[in-house]
MDAnalysis code that builds the backbone (N, CA, C; Angstrom):
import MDAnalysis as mda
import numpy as np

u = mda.Universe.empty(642, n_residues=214, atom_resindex=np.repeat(np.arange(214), 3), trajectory=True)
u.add_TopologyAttr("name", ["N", "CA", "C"] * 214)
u.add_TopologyAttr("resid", np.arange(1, 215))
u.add_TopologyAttr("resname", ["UNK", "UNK", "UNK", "UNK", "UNK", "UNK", "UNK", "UNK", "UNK", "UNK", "UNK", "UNK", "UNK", "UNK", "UNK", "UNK", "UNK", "UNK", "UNK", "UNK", "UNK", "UNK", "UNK", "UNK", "UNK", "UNK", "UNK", "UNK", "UNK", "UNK", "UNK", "UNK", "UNK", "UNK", "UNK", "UNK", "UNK", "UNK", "UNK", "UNK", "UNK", "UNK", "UNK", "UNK", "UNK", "UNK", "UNK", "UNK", "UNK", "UNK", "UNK", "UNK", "UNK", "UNK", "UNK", "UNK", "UNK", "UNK", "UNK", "UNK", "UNK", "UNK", "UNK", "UNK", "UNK", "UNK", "UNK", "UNK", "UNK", "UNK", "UNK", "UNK", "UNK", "UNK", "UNK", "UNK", "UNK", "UNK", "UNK", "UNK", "UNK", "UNK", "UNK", "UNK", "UNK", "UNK", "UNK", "UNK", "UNK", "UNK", "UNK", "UNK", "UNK", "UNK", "UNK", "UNK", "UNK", "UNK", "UNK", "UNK", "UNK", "UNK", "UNK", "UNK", "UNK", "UNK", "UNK", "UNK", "UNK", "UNK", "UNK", "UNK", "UNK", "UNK", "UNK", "UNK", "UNK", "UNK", "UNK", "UNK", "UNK", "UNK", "UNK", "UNK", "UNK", "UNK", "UNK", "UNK", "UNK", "UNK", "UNK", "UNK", "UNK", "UNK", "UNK", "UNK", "UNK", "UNK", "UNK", "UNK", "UNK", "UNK", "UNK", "UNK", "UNK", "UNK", "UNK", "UNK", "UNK", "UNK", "UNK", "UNK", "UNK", "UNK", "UNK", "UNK", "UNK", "UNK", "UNK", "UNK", "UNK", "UNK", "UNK", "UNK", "UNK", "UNK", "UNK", "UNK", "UNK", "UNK", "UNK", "UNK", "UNK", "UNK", "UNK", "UNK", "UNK", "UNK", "UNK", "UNK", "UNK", "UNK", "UNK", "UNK", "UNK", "UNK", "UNK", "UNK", "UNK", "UNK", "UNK", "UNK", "UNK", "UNK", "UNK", "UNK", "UNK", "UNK", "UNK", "UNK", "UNK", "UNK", "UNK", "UNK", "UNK", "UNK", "UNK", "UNK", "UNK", "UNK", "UNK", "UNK", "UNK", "UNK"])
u.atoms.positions = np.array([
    [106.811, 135.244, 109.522],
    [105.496, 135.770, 109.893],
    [104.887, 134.936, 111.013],
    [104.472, 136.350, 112.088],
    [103.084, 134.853, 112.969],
    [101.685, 135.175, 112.645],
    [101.091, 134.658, 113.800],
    [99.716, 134.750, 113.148],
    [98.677, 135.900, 113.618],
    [99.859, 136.632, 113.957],
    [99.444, 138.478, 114.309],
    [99.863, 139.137, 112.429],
    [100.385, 138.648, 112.029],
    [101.014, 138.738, 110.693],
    [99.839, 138.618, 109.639],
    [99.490, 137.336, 109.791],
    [98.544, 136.347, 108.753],
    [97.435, 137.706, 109.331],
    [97.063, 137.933, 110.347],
    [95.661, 138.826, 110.649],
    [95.086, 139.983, 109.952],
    [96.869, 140.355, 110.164],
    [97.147, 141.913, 109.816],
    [96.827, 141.702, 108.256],
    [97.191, 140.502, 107.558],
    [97.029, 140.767, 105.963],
    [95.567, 140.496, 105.722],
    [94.794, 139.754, 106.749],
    [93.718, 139.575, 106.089],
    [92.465, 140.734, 106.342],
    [92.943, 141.615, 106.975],
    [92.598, 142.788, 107.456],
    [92.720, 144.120, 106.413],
    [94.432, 143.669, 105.289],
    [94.467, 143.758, 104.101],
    [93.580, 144.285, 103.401],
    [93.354, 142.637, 103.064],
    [92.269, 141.935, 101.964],
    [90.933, 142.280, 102.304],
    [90.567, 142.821, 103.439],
    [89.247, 143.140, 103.710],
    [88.809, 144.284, 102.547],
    [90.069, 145.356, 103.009],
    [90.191, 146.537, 102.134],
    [89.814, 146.220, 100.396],
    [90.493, 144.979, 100.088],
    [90.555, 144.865, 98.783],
    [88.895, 144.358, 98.565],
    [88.843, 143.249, 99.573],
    [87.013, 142.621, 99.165],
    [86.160, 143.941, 99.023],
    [86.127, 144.958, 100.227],
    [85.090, 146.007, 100.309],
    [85.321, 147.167, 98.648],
    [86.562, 147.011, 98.424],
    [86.665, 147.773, 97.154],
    [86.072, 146.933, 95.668],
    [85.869, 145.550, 96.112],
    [85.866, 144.498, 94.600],
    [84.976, 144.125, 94.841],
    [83.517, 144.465, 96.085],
    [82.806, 143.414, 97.140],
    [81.672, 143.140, 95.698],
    [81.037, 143.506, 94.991],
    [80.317, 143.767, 93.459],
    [80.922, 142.539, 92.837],
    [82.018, 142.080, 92.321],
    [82.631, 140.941, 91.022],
    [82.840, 139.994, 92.251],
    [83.054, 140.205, 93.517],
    [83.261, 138.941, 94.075],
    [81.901, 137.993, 94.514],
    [81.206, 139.476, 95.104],
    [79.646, 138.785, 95.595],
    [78.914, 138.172, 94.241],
    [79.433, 138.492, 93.046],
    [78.987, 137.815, 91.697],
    [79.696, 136.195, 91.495],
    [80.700, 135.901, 92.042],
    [81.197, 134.942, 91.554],
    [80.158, 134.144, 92.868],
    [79.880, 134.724, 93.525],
    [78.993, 133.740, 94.715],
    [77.225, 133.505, 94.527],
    [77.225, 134.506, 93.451],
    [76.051, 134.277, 92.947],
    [76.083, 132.976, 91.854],
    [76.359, 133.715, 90.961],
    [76.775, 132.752, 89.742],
    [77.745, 131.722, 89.972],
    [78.237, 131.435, 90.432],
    [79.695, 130.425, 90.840],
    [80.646, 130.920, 89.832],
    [81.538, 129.798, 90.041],
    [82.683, 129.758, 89.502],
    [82.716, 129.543, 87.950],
    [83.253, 130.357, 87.170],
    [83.593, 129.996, 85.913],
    [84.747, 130.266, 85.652],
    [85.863, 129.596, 85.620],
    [87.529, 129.581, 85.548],
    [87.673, 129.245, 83.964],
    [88.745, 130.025, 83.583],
    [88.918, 129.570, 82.121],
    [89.562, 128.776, 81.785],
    [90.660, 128.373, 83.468],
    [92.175, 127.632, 82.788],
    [92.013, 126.926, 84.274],
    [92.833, 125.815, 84.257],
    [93.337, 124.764, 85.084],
    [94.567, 125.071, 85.278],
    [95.114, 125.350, 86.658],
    [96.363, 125.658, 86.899],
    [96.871, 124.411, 87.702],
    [97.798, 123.963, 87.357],
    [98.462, 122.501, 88.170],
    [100.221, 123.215, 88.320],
    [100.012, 123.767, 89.641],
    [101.711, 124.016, 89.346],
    [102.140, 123.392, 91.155],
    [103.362, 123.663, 91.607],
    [104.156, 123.208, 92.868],
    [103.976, 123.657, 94.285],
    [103.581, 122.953, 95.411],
    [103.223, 123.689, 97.061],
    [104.164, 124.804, 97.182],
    [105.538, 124.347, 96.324],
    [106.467, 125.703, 96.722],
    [106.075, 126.950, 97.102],
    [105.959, 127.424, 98.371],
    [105.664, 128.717, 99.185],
    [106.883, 129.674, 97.615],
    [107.294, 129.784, 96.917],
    [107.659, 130.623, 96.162],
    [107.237, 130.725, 94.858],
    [106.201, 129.906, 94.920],
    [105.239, 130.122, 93.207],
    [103.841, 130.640, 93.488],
    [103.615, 131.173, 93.318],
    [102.465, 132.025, 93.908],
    [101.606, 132.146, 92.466],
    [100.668, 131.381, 91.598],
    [100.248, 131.569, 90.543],
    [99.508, 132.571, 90.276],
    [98.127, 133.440, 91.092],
    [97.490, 134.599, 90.661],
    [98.737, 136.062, 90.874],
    [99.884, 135.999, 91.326],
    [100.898, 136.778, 91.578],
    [101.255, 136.876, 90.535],
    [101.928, 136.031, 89.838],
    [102.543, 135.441, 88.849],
    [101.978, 135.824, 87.610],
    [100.634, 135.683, 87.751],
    [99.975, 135.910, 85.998],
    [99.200, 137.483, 86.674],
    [98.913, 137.677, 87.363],
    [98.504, 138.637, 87.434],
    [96.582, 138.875, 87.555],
    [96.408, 137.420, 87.898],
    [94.727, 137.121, 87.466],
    [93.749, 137.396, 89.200],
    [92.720, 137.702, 88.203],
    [91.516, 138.123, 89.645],
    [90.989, 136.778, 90.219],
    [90.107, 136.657, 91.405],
    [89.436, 136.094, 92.038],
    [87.944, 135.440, 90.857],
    [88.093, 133.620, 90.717],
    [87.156, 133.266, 89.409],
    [88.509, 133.191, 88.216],
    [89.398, 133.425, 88.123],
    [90.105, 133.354, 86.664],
    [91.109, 131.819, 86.571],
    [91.379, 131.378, 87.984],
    [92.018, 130.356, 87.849],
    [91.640, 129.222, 88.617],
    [91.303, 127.886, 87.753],
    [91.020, 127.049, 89.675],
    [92.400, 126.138, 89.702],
    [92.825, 126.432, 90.705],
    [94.338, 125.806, 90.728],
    [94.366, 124.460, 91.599],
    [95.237, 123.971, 91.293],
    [95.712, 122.208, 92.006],
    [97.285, 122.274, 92.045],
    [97.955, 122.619, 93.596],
    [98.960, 122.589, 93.678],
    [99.407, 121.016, 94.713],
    [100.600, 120.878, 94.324],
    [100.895, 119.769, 95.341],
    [102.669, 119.628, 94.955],
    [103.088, 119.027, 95.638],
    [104.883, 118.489, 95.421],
    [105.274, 117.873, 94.274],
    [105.840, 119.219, 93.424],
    [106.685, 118.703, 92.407],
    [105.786, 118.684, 91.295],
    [104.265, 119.571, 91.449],
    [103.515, 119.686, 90.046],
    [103.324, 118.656, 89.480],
    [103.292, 117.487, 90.190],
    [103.185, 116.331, 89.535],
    [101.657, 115.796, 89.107],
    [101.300, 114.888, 87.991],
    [99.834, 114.554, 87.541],
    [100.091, 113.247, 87.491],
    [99.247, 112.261, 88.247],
    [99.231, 110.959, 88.263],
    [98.664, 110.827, 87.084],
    [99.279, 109.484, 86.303],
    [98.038, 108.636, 85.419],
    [97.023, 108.553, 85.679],
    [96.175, 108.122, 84.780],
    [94.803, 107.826, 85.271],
    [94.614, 106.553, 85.736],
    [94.489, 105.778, 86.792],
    [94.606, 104.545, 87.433],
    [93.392, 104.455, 88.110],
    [92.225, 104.582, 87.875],
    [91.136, 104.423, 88.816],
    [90.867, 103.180, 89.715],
    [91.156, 102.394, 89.263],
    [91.056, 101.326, 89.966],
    [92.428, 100.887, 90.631],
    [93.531, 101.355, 91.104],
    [94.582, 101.472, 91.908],
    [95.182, 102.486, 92.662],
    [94.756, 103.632, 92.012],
    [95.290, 105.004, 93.145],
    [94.035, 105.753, 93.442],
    [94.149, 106.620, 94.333],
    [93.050, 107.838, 94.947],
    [93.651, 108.595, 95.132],
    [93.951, 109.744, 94.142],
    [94.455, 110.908, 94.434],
    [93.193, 112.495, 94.063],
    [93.914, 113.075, 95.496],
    [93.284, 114.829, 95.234],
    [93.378, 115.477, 93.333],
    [94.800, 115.164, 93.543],
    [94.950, 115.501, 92.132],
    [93.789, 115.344, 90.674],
    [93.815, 114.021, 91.166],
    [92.867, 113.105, 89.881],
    [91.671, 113.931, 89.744],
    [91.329, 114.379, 91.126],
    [89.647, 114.575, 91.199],
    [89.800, 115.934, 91.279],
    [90.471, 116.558, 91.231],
    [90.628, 118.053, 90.495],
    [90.724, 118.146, 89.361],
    [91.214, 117.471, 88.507],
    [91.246, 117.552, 87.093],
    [90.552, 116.876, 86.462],
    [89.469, 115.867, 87.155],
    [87.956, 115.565, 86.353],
    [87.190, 116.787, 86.512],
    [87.092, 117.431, 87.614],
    [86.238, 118.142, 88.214],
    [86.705, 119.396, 87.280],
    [87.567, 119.859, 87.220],
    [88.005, 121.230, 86.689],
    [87.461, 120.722, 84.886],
    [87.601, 119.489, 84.620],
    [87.468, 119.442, 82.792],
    [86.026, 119.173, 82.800],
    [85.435, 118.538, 83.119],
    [84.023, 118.025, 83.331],
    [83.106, 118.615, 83.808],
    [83.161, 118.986, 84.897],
    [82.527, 120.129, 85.739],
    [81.959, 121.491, 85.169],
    [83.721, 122.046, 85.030],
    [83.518, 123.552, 85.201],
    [83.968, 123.898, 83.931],
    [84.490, 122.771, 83.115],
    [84.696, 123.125, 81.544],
    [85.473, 124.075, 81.541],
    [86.953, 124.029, 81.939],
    [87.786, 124.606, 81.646],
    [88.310, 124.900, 79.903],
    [88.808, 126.018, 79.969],
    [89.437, 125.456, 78.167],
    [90.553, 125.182, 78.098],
    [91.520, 125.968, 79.394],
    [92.865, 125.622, 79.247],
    [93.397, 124.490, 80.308],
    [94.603, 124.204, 79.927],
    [95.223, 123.337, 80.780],
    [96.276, 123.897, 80.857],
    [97.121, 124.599, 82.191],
    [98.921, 124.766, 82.385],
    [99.001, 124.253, 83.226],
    [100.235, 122.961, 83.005],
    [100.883, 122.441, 84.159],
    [102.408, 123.316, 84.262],
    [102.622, 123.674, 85.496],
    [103.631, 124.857, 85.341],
    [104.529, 124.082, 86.871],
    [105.695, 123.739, 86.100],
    [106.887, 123.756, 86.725],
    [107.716, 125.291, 87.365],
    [108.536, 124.673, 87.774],
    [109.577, 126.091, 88.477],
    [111.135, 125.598, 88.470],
    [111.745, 126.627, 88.292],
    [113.269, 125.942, 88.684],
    [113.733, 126.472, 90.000],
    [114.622, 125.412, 90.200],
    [115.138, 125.076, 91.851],
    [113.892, 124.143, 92.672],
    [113.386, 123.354, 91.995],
    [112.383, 122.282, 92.317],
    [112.826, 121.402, 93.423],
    [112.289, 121.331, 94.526],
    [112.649, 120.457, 95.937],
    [112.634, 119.219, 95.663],
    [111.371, 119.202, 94.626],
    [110.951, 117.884, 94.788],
    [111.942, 117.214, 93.357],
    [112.236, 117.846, 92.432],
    [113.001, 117.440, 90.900],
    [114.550, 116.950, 92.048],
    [114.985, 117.949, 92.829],
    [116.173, 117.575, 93.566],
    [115.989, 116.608, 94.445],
    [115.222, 116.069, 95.270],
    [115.241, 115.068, 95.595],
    [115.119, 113.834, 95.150],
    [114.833, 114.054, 93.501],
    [115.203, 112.800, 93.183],
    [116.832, 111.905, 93.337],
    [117.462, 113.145, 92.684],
    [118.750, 112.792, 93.323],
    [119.211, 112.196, 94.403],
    [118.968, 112.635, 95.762],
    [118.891, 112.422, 97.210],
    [117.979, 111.811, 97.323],
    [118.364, 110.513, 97.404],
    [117.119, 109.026, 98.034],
    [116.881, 109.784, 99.353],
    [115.463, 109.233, 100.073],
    [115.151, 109.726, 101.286],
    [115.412, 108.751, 101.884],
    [116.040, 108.683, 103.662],
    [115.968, 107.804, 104.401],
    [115.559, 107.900, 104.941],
    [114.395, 109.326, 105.405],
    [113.494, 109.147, 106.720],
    [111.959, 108.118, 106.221],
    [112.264, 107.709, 107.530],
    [111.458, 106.388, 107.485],
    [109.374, 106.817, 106.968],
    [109.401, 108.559, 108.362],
    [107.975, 108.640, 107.859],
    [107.804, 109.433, 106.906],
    [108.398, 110.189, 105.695],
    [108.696, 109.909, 104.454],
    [107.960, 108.683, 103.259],
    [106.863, 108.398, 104.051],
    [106.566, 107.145, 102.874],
    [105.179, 107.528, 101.943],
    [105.207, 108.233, 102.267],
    [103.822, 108.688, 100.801],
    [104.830, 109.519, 100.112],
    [105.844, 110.477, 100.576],
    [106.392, 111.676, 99.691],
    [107.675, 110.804, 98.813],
    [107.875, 109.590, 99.386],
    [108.831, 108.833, 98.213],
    [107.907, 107.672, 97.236],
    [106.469, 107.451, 97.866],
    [105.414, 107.251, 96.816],
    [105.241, 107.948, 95.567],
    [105.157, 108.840, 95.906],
    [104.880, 110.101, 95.092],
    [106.031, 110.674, 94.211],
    [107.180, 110.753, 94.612],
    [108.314, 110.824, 93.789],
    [108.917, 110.461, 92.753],
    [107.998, 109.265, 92.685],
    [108.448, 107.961, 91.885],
    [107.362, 108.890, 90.233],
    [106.162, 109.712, 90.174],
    [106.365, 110.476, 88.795],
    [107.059, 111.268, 88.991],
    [108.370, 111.436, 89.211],
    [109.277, 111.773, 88.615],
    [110.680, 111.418, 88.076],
    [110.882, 109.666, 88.260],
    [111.540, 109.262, 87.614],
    [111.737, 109.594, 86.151],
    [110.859, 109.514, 85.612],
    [111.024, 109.323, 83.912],
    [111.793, 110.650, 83.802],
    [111.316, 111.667, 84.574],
    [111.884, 112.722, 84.224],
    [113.909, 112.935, 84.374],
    [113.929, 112.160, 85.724],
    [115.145, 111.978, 85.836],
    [115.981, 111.659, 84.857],
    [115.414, 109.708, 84.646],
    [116.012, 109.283, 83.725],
    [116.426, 109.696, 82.701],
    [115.179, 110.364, 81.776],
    [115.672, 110.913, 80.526],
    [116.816, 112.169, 80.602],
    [116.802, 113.059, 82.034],
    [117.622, 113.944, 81.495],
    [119.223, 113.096, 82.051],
    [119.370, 112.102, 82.661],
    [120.525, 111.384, 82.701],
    [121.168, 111.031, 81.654],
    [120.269, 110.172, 80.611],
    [120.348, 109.909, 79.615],
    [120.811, 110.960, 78.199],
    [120.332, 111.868, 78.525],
    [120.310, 113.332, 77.686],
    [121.566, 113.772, 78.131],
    [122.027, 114.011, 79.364],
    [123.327, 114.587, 79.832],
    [124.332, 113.968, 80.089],
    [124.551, 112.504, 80.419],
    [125.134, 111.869, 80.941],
    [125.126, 112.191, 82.716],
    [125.855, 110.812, 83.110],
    [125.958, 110.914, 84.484],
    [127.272, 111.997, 85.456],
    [128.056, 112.456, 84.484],
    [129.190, 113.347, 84.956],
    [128.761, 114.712, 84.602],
    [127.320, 114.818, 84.293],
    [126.917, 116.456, 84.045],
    [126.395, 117.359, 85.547],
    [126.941, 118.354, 85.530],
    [126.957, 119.429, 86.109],
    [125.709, 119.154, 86.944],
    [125.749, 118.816, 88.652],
    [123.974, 119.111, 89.160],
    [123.190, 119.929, 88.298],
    [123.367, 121.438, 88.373],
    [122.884, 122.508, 88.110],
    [121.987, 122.217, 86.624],
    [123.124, 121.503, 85.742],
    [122.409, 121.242, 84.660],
    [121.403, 120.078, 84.611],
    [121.528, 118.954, 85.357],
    [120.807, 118.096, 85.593],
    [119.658, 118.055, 85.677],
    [119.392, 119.178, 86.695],
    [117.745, 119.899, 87.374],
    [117.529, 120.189, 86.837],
    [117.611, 121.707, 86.151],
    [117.106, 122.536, 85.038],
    [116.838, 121.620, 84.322],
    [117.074, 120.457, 83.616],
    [116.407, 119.902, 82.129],
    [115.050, 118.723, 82.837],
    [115.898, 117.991, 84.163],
    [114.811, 117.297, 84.868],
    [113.867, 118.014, 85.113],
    [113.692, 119.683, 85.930],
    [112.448, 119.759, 86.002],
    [111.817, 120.657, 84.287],
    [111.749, 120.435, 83.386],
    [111.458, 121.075, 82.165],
    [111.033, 119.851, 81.489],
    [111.429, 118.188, 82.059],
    [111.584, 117.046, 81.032],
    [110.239, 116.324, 82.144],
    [110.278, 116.874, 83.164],
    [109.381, 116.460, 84.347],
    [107.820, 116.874, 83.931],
    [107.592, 118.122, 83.393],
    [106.537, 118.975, 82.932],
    [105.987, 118.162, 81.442],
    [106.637, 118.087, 80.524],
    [106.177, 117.368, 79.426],
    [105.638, 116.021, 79.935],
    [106.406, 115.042, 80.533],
    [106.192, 114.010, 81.131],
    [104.371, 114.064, 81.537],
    [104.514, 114.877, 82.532],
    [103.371, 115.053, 82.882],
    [101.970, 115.739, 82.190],
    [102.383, 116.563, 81.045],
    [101.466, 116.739, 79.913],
    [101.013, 115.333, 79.314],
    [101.762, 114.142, 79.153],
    [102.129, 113.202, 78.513],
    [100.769, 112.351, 79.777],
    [100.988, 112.156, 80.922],
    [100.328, 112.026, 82.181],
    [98.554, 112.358, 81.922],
    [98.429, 113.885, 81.758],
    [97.230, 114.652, 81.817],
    [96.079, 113.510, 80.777],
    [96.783, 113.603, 79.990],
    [95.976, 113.064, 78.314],
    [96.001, 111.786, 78.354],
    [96.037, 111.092, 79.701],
    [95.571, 109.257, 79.748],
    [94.284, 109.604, 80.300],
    [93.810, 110.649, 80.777],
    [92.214, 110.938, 81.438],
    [91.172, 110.735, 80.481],
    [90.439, 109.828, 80.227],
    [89.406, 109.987, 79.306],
    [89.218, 111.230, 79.079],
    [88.368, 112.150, 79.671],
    [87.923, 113.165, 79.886],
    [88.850, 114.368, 79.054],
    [90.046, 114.398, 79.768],
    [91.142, 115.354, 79.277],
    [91.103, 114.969, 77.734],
    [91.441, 113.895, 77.199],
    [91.746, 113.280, 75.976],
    [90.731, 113.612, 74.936],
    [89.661, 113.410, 75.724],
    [87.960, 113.311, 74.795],
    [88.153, 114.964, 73.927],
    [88.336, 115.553, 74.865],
    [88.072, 117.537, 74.675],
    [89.192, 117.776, 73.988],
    [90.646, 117.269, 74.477],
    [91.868, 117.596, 74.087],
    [92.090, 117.201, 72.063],
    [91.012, 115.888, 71.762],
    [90.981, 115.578, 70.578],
    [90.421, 116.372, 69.813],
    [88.707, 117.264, 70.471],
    [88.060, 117.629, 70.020],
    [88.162, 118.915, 69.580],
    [89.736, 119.506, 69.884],
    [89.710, 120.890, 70.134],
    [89.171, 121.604, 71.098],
    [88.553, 121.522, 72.300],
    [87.808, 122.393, 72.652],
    [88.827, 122.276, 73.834],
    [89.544, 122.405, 74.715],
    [90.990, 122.129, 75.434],
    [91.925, 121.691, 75.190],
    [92.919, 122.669, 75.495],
    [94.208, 122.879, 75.327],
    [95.477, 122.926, 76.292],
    [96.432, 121.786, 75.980],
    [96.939, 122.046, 77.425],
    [98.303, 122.222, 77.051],
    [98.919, 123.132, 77.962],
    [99.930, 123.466, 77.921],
    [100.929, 123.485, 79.235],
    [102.200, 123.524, 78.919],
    [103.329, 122.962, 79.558],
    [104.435, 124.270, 79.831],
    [104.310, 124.518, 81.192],
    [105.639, 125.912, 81.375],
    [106.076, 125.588, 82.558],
    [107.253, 126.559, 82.457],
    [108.836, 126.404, 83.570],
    [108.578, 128.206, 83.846],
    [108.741, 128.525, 85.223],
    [108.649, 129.342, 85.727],
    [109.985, 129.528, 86.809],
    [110.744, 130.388, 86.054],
    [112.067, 130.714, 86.655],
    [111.995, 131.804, 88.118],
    [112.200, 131.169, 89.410],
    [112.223, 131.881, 90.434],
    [113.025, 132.793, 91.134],
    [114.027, 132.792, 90.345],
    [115.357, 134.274, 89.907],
    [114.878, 135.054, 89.005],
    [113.783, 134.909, 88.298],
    [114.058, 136.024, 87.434],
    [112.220, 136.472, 87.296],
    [111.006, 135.524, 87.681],
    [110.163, 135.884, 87.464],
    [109.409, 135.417, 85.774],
    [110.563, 134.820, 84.985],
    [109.784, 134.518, 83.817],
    [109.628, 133.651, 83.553],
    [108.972, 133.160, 82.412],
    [108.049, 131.999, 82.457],
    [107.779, 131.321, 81.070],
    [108.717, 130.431, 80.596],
    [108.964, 129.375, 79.366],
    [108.131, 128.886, 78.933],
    [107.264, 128.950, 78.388],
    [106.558, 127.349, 77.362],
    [107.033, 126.240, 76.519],
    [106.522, 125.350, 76.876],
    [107.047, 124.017, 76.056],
    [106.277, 124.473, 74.833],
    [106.606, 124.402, 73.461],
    [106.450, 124.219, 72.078],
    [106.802, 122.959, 71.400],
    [105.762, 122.189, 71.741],
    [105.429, 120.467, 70.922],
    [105.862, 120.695, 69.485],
    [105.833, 121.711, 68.923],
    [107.049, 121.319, 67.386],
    [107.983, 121.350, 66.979],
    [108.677, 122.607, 68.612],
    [110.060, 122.783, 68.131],
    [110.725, 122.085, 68.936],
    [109.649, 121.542, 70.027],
    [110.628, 120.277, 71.262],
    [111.775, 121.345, 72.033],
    [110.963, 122.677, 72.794],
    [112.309, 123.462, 73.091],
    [111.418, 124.289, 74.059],
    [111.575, 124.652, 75.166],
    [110.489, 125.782, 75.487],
    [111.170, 127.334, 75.495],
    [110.308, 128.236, 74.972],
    [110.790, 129.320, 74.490],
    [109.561, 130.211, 75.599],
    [110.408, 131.587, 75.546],
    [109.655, 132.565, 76.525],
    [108.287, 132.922, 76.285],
    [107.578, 132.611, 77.271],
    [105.982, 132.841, 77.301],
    [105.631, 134.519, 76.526],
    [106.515, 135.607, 76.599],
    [106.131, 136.396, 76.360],
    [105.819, 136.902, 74.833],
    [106.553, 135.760, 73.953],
    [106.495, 135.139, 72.591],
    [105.268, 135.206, 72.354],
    [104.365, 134.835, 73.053],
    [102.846, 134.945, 72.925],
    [102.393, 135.966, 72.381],
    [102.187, 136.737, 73.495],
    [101.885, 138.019, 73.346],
    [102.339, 139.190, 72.024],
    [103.809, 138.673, 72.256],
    [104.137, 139.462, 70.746],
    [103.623, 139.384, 69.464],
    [103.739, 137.655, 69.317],
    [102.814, 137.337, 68.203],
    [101.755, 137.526, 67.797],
])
């Protein structure tokens, strides 16, 4: 696409605002009230309101490389991240939490592949939450297991990790104890469109659509 492309779609969307112009000019009245916190990957192939199918107001999302959630380190890091997810729990009182992985992860595969470009130095900063994830699925598979299988469990072992991440936030923790937020952990398959949940009792993530049935 160029940016005769990008025009043409937002020329689109005009169509769609003038048909929705009523619930949108409302969310500008009233602001924002989002129900869920979406933390998923920059990957140009995860597209989250696509994906779930949600309107304009239903999600406030925080994407970045590799879906990753820093600890809470206030007094050593400054991240966008951090201050989206005070802001989204504190703020705007989210109830949910999905941190949503994908498979065929750029960033889960580059753990594998050390980087040697030199200006590369914040994105191998940053890489480093995703060791644990590595490790454990090394550990889980051994070192003579299949790439293919490697990834798939790294980025699925990467997502818990980072649930594990979310809940050092005061904030997250405070609500997360209290019941009143809930956070949850999914893998979003980019061959096929569907979309796994982690299940903390059975330690297994099973198809999101399980939900619904139930």
């Amino acid at each position: 696409m160029n940016l005769g492309d990008y025009a043409k779609g937002n020329e689109l969307f005009r169509t769609y605002f003038k048909k929705n112009k009523e619930s949108l000019l409302d969310l500008v009245k009233s602001g924002q009230s989002p129900k869920a916190l979406f933390i998923g990957c920059s990957d140009s192939r995860v597209i989250p309101d696509l994906m779930l199918q949600t309107n304009p107001g239903d999600l406030f999302v925080i994407r970045n490389v590799g879906n990753f959630v820093p600890p809470y380190k206030p007094d050593e890091d400054f991240h966008a991240t951090a201050s989206g997810i005070e802001y989204a729990v504190s703020i705007l009182k989210v109830q949910e939490v999905i941190i949503c992985g994908h498979t065929h992860c750029g960033a889960c595969k580059a753990l594998y592949e050390p980087l040697e470009d030199p200006s590369l130095i914040h994105t191998k900063k940053w890489l480093e939450l995703g060791e644990g994830a590595k490790k454990s699925a090394i550990l889980s598979l051994g070192t003579n297991a299949p790439q293919n299988e490697l990834l798939r469990l790294t980025e699925k072992l990467s997502v818990i990790n980072q649930i594990d991440n979310i809940l050092t936030y005061p904030s997250v923790k405070k609500r997360f104890e209290e019941g009143s937020l809930h956070v949850h952990g999914w893998c979003y398959d980019i061959e096929t469109g569907k979309i796994e949940y982690y299940n903390a009792e059975s330690y297994e993530f099973l198809p999101l659509k399980e939900l619904v049935e139930n």
